[in-house]
Steps between C-alpha positions, in 0.01 A plus 500: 500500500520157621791430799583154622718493783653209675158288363517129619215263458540153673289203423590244856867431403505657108596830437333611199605916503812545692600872622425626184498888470479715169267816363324535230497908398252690334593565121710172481405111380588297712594093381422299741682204415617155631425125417219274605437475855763815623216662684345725263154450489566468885627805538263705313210341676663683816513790337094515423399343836422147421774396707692603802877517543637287782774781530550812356262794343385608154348780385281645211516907464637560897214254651451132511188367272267425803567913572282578142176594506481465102769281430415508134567862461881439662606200342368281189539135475515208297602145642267234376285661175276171567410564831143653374162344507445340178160600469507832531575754212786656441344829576283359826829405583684877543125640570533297834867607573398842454192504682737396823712770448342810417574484092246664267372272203689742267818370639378162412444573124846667502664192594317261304578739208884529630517092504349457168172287600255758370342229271478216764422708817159299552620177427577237822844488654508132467481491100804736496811408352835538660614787362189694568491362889856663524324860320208430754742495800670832367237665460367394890882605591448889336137514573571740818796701307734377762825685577701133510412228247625171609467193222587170483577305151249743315586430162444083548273407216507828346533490125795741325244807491404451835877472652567817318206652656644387896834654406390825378251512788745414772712766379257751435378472903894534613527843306206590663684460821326242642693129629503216346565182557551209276553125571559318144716140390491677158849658529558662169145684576613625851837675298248640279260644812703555787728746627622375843523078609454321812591163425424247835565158534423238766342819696823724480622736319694429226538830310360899564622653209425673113452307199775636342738432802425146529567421167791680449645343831435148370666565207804602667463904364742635267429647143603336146666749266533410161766738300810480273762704730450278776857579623424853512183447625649258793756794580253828551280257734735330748523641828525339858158362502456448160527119385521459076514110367466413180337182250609621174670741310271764457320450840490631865326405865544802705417479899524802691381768236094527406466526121404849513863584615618267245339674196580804635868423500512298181305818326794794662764307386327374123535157572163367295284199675323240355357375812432635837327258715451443859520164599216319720325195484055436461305574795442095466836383487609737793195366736572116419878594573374658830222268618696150381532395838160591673268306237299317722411200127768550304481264128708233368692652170401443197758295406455279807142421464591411148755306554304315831202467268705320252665311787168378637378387109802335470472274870101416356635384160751319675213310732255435216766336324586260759121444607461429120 
């Protein structure tokens, strides 16, 4: 388990993390979520030790990092796959981190098996590709069968198979129990991975909260029901906090009734649906709705740099005519 409580990190007068505080449980993945410079790669350099909080505490399985003899045995990590000497193999590479830690060479193959760089174990780091620097890094992460797993962007410059592979990975390690944590900007593979969100931005918190929840909040709740007896329908499922509107003749939004409850009704009574479906929004339309206001560069349209571009064309035609 990883707990963050009241964590503030001041450089002079900028406050990059500011009194953030959230967990991240064994048996859950966690999204950790929020755009360019929130304080995320901040923050989860605090959490490892590579930086100190100005205020505040965190801590990885009841102790702070510095408190681990073994680290690698408590917690796994991967925040720059590149950060590995280019000359050394991939399998020098883990040999070393094992060596410091206690790890048996057997542990070593299993990794490099796990990650899927059997066939390029002896080659040098520095010829690797992207993709297999991100496996490398994975494989360092797991190499001391950590209890918490903390990643960040593991799937950049992984190819379909390998994305796949992350995702059924990631989830594999939560059913095992263990925490994990997962920064990403790819949001429709965070919906796919993770269980629980914290979403941060400018160094506070933005959002503690489950996938489902969030989206279902952004997109204002409420279930569509599709059926011909929509006036009978509309009539077994009012009650005082029960809210029906409708678009068309044959269709219902229902707020304050799940669509278990509806079905359940609509089935006593023989009222026959055509659709029963909860309402929510993408996980990447409900964290641009959320962070809109804490993007620290934030693009032009589409539209407007079009339209500018043309602009700008336009004012150089003009001048070369009149130079001409």
């Amino acid at each position: 388990m990883i707990e963050a409580r009241e964590l503030t990190k001041r450089y002079g007068d900028k406050t990059v993390v500011d009194n953030l505080s959230f967990t991240v449980r064994p048996g859950e993945v966690t999204g950790f979520l929020g755009p360019n410079g929130a304080g995320k790669s901040t923050t989860m350099r605090m959490i490892v030790g590579l930086d100190s909080p100005t205020k505040g505490s965190v801590t990885v399985g009841g102790r702070s990092y510095a408190g681990h003899a073994a680290p690698l045995h408590e917690i796994g990590t991967l925040l720059e796959a590149r950060s590995v000497h280019p000359g050394r193999s991939a399998f020098n590479h883990l040999m070393a981190l094992a060596y410091t830690h206690g790890i048996p060479r057997s542990r070593v193959d299993e990794v490099i098996e796990l990650a899927g760089l059997t066939s390029v174990a002896g080659k040098r780091v520095g010829a690797f590709s992207l993709g297999m620097g991100q496996r490398l890094g994975i494989a360092s992460a797991l190499l001391g069968d950590p209890a918490i797993v903390m990643l960040d962007e593991p799937v950049n410059g992984l190819d379909p198979e390998g994305v796949l592979w992350v995702r059924n990975l990631l989830r594999s390690l939560a059913d095992e129990g263990r925490a994990v944590m997962l920064s990403s900007h790819l949001m429709s593979e965070t919906a796919l991975i993770a269980d629980h969100l914290v979403i941060i931005g400018r160094g506070r918190l933005l959002a503690d909260t489950t996938v489902d929840d969030f989206t279902r909040e952004a997109g204002g709740g409420g279930v569509k029901v599709a059926t011909a007896e929509t006036a009978k329908l509309r009539s077994l499922l009012a009650g005082p906090d029960v809210t029906i509107s409708s678009s068309s003749a044959e269709e219902l939004l229902v707020t304050g009734r799940d669509a278990r409850e509806i079905g359940a009704i609509a089935a006593q009574h023989g009222v026959v649906l055509y659709e029963l479906t909860p309402q929510s929004v993408s996980l990447e339309a409900a964290f641009m709705e959320l962070t809109r206001d804490v993007v620290e560069y934030q693009s032009a349209p589409a539209d407007a740099a079009r339209a500018d571009t043309g602009q700008a064309d336009t004012e150089r035609a003009g001048t070369a005519g009149k130079a001409a």
